[in-house]
ZADO-1210 file (C-alpha; in nm, 4 decimals, padded with zeros to 6 digits):
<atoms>
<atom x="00.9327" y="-01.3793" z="-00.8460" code="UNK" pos="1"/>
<atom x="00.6701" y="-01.1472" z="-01.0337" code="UNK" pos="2"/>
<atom x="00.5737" y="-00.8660" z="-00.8702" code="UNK" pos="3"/>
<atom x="00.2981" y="-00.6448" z="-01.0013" code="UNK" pos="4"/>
<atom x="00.1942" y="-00.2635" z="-00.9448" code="UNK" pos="5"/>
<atom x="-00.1757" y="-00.1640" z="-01.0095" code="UNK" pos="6"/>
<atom x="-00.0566" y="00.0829" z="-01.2851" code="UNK" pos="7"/>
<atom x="-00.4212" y="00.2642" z="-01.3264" code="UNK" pos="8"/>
<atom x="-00.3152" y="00.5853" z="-01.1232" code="UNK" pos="9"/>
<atom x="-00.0349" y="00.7191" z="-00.9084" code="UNK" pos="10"/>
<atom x="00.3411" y="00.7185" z="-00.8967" code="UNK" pos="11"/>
<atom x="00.3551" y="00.3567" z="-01.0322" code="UNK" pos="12"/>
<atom x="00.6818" y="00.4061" z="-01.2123" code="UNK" pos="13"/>
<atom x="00.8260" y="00.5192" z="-00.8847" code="UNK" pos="14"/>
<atom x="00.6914" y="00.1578" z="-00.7494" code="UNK" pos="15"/>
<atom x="00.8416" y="00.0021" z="-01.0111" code="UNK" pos="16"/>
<atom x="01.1647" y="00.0930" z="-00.9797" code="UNK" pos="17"/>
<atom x="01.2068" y="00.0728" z="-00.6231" code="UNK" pos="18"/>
<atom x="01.0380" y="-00.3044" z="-00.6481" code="UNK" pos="19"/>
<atom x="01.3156" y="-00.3673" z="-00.9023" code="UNK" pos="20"/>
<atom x="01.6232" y="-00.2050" z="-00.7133" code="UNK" pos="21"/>
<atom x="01.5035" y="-00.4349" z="-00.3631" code="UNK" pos="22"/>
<atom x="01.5510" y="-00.7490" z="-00.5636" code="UNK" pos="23"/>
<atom x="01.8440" y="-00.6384" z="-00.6924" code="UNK" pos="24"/>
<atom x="01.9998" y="-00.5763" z="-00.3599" code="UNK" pos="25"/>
<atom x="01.8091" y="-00.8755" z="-00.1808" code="UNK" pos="26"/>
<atom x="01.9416" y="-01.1187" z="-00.4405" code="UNK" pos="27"/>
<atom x="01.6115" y="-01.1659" z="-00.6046" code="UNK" pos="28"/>
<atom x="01.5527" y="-01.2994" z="-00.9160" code="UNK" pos="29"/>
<atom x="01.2445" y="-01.1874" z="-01.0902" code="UNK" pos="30"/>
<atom x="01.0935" y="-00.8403" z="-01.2106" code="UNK" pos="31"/>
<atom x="00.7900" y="-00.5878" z="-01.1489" code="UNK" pos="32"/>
<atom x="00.5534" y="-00.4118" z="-01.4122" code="UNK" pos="33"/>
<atom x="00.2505" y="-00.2326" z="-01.4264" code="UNK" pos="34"/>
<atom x="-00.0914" y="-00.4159" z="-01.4097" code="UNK" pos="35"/>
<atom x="-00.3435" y="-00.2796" z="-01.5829" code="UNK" pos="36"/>
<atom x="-00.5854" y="-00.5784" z="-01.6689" code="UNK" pos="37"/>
<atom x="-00.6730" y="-00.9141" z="-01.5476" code="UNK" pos="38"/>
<atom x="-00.4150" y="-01.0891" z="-01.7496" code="UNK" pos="39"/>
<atom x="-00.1603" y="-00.8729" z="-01.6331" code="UNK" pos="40"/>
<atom x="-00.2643" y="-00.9773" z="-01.2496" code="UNK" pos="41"/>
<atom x="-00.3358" y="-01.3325" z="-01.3165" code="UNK" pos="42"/>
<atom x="00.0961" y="-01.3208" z="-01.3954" code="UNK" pos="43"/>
<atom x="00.1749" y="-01.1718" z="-01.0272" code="UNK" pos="44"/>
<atom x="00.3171" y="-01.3925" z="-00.7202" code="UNK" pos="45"/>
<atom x="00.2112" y="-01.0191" z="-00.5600" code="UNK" pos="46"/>
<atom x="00.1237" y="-00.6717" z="-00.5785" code="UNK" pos="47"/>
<atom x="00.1782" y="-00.3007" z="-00.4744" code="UNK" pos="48"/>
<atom x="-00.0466" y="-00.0817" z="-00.5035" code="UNK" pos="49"/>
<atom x="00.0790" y="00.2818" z="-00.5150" code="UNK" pos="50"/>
<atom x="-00.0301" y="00.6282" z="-00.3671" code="UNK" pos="51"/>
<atom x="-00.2337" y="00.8712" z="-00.5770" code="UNK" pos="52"/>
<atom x="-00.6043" y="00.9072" z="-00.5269" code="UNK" pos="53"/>
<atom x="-00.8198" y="00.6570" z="-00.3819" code="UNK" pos="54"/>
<atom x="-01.1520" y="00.7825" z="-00.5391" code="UNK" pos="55"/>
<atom x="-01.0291" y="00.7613" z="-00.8798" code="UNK" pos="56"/>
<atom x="-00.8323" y="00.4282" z="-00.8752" code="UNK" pos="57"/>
<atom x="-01.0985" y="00.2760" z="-00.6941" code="UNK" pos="58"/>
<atom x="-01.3144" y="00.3573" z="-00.9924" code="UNK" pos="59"/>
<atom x="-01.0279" y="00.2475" z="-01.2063" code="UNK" pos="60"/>
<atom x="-00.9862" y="-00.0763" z="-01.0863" code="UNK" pos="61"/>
<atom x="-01.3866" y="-00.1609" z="-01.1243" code="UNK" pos="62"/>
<atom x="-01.3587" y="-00.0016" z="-01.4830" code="UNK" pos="63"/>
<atom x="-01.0711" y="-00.2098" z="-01.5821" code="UNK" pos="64"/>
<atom x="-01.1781" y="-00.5635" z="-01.4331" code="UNK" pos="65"/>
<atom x="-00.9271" y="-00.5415" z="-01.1594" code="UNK" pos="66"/>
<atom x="-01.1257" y="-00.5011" z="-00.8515" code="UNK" pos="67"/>
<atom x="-01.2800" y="-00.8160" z="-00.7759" code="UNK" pos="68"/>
<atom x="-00.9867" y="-01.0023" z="-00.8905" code="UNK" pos="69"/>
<atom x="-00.7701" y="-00.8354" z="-00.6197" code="UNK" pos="70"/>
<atom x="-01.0149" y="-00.8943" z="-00.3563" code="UNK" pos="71"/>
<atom x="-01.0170" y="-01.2856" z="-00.4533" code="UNK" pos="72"/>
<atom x="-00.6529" y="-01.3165" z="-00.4963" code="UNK" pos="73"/>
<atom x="-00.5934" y="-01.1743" z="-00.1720" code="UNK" pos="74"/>
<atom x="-00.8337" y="-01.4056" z="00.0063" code="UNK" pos="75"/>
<atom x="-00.6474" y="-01.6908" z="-00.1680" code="UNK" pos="76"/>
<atom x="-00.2728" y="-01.5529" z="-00.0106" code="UNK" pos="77"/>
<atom x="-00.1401" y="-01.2840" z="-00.2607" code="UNK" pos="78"/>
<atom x="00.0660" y="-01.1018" z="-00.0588" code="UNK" pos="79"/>
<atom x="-00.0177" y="-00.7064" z="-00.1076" code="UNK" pos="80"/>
<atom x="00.1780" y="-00.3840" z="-00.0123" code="UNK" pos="81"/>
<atom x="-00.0622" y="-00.0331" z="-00.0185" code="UNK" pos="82"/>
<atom x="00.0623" y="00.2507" z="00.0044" code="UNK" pos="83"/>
<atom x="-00.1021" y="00.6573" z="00.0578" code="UNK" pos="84"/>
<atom x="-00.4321" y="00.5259" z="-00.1424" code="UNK" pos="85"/>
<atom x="-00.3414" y="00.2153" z="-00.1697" code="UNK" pos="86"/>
<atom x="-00.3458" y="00.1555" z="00.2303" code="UNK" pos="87"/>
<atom x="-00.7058" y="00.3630" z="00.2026" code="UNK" pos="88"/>
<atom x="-00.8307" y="00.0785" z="-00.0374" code="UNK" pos="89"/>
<atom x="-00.6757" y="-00.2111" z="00.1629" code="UNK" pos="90"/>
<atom x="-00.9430" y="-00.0799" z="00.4781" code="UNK" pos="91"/>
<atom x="-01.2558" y="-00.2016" z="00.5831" code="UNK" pos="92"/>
<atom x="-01.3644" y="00.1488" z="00.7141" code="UNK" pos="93"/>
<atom x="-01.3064" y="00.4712" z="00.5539" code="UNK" pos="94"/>
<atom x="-01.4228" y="00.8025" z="00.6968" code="UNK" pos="95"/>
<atom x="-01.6392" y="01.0826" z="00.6457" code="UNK" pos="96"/>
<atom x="-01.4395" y="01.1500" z="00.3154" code="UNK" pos="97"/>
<atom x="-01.4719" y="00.8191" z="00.1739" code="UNK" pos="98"/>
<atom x="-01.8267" y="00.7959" z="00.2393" code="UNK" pos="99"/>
<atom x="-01.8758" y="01.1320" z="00.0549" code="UNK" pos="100"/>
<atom x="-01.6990" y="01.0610" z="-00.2579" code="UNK" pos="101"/>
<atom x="-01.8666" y="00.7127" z="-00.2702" code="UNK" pos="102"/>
<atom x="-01.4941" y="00.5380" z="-00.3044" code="UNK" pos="103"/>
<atom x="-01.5173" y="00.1240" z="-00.2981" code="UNK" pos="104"/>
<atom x="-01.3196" y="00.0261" z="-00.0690" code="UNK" pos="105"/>
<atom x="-01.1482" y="-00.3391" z="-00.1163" code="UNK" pos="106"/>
<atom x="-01.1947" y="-00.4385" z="00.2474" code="UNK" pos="107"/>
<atom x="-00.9427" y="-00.6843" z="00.2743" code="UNK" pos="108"/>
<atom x="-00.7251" y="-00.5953" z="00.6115" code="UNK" pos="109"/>
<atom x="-00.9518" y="-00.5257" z="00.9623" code="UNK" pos="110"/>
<atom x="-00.8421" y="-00.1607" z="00.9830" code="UNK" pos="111"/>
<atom x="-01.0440" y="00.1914" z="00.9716" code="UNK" pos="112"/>
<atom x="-00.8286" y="00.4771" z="00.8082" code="UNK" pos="113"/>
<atom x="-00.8665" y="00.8867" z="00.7773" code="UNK" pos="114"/>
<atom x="-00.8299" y="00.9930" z="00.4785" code="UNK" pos="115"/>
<atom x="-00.6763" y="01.2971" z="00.4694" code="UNK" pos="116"/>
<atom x="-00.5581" y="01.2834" z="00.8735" code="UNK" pos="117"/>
<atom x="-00.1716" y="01.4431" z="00.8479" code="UNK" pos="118"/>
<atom x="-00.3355" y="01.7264" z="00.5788" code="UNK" pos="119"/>
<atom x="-00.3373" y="01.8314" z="00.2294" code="UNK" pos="120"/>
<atom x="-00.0858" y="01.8053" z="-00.0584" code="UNK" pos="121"/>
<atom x="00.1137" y="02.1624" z="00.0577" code="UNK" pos="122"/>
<atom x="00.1749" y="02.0636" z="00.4235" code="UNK" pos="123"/>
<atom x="00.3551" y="01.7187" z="00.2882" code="UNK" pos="124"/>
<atom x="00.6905" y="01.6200" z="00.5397" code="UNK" pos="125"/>
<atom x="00.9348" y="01.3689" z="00.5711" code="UNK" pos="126"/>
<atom x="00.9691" y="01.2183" z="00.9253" code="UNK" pos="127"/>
<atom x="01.1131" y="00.8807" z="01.1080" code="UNK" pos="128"/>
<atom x="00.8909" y="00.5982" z="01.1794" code="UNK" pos="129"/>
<atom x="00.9367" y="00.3615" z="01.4332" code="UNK" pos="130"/>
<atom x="00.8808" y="00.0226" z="01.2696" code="UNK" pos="131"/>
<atom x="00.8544" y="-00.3081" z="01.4589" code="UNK" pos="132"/>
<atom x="00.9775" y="-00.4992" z="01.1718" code="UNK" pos="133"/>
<atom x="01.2827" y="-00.3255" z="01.1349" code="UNK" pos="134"/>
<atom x="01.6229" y="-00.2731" z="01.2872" code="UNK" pos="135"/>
<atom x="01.5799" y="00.0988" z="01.3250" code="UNK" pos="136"/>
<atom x="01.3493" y="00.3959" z="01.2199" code="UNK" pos="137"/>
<atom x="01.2316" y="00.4434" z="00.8939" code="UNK" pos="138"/>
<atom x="01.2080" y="00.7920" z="00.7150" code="UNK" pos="139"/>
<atom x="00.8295" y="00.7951" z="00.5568" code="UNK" pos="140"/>
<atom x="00.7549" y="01.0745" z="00.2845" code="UNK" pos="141"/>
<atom x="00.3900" y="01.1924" z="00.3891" code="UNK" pos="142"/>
<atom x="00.1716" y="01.3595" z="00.1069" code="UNK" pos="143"/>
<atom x="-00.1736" y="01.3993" z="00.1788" code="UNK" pos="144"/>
<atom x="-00.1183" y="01.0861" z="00.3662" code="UNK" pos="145"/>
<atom x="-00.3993" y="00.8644" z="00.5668" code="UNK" pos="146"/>
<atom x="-00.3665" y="00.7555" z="00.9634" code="UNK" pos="147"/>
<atom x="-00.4906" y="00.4030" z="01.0267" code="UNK" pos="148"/>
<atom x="-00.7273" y="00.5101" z="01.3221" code="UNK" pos="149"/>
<atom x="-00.8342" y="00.1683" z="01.4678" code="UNK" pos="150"/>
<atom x="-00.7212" y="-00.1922" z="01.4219" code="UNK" pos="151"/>
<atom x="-00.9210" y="-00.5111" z="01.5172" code="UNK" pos="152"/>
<atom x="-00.8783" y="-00.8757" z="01.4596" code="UNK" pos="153"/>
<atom x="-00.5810" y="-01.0161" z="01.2848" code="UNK" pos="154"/>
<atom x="-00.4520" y="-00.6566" z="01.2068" code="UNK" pos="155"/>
<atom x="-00.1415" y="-00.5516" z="01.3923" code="UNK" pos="156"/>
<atom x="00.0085" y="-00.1939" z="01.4047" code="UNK" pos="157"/>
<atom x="00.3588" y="-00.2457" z="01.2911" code="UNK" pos="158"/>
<atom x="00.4803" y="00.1187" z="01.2998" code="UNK" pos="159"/>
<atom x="00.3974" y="00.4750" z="01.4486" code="UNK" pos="160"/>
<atom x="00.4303" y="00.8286" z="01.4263" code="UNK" pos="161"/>
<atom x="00.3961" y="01.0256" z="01.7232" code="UNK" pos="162"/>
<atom x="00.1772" y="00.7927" z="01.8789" code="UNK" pos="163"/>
<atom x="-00.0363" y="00.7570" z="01.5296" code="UNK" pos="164"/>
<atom x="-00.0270" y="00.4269" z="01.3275" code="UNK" pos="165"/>
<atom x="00.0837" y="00.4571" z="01.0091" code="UNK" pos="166"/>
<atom x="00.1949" y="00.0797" z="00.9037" code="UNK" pos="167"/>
<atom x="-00.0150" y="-00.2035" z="00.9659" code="UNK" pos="168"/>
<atom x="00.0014" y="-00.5969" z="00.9046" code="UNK" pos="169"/>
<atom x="-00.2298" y="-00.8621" z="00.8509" code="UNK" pos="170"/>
<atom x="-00.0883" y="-01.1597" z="00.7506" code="UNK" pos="171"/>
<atom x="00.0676" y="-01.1195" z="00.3723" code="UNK" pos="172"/>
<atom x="-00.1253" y="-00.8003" z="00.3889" code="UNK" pos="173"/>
<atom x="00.0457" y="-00.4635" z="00.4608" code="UNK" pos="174"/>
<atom x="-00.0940" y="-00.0807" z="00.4247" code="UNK" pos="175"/>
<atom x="00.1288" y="00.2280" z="00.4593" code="UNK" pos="176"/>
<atom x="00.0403" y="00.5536" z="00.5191" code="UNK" pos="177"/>
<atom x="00.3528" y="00.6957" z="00.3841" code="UNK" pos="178"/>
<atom x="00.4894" y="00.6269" z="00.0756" code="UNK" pos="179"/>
<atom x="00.8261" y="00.4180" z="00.1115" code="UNK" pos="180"/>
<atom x="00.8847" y="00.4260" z="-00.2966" code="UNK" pos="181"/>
<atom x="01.0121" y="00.7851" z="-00.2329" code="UNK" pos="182"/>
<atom x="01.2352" y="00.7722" z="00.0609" code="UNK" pos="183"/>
<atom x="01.5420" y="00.6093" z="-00.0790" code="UNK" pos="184"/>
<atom x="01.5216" y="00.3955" z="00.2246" code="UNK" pos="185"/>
<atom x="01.4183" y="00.0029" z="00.0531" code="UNK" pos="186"/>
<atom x="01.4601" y="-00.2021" z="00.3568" code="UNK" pos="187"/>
<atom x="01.0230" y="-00.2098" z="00.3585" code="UNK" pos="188"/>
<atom x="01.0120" y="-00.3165" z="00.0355" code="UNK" pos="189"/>
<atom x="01.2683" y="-00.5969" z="00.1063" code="UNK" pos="190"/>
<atom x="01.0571" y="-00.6695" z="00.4346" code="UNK" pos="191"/>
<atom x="00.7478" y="-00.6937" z="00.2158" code="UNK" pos="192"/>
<atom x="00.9427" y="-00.9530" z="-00.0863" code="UNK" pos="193"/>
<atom x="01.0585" y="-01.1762" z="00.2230" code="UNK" pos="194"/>
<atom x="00.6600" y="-01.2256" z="00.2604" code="UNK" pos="195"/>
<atom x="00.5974" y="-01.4178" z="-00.0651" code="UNK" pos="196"/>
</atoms>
């Protein structure tokens, strides 16, 4: 199994590692590295793509060749994982904020998401998530972190906080608000491998 992160922006080496360390402990054989060009994607059985800003990897991903090609292998099955900016990118309907800064959005899962909904950068937390797909809560790491307002179509909300969504499925696609790479906690990430 090949898993790839979209290394053009954000804590990819954080993806990376935590990728790595789920196979390990699932019994996985196969690795994760960046992907920074088409090549490097045309190599992946699937992909993360990892928090940071939206705006700017959106940009990066048209720059480098990527964007289209992410779009298309998603439509043909390739499971993806967002998270933070990477679940932003995964929606079909951004807010005010993404209108503003002109960010493409890849509009692959039937979701709308708020940008900036649980604040900015200094009033990051760490709280448990209930998660459908799991045996019990999850702690998410927050920063600067999206909700998922609305869901439609094949789109399920698969976990909450306080009433908010802030993990969705759709199929083999998945978008988290929070960033699971930083909690310690890999039992998403091994949720997300049993999809490929």
């Amino acid at each position: 199994m090949r898993v790839g992160v979209v290394g053009v922006q954000g804590d990819v080496s954080e993806h990376v590692d935590a990728v790595r360390q789920a196979m390990k402990e699932a019994g996985i054989s196969g690795d994760a590295f960046t992907v920074r060009r088409p090549p490097d994607l045309a190599k992946v059985d699937a992909l993360t793509m990892p928090g940071g800003e939206s705006t700017t990897i959106s940009k990066l991903l048209v720059k480098f060749g990527l964007f289209d090609d992410i779009v298309r292998r998603a439509e043909e099955g390739m499971p993806i994982l967002g998270t933070c900016a990477g679940c932003i990118l995964l929606a079909k309907e951004g807010d005010s904020e993404v209108s503003k800064t002109e960010t493409r959005l890849l509009g692959l899962m039937d979701m709308a998401v708020d940008r900036n909904a649980f604040g900015r950068q200094r009033e990051s937390f760490e709280s448990e998530i209930e998660v459908s797909v799991l045996d019990a809560p999850f702690r998410g790491v927050f920063i600067r972190a999206p909700e998922i307002t609305r869901t439609w179509g094949r789109c399920v909300p698969i976990g909450t906080l306080q009433g908010k969504t802030v993990l969705a499925r759709q199929g083999h696609l998945v978008g988290a608000a929070f960033h699971p790479e930083l909690s310690g906690d890999l039992r998403i990430h091994k949720w997300f491998l049993a999809l490929i």
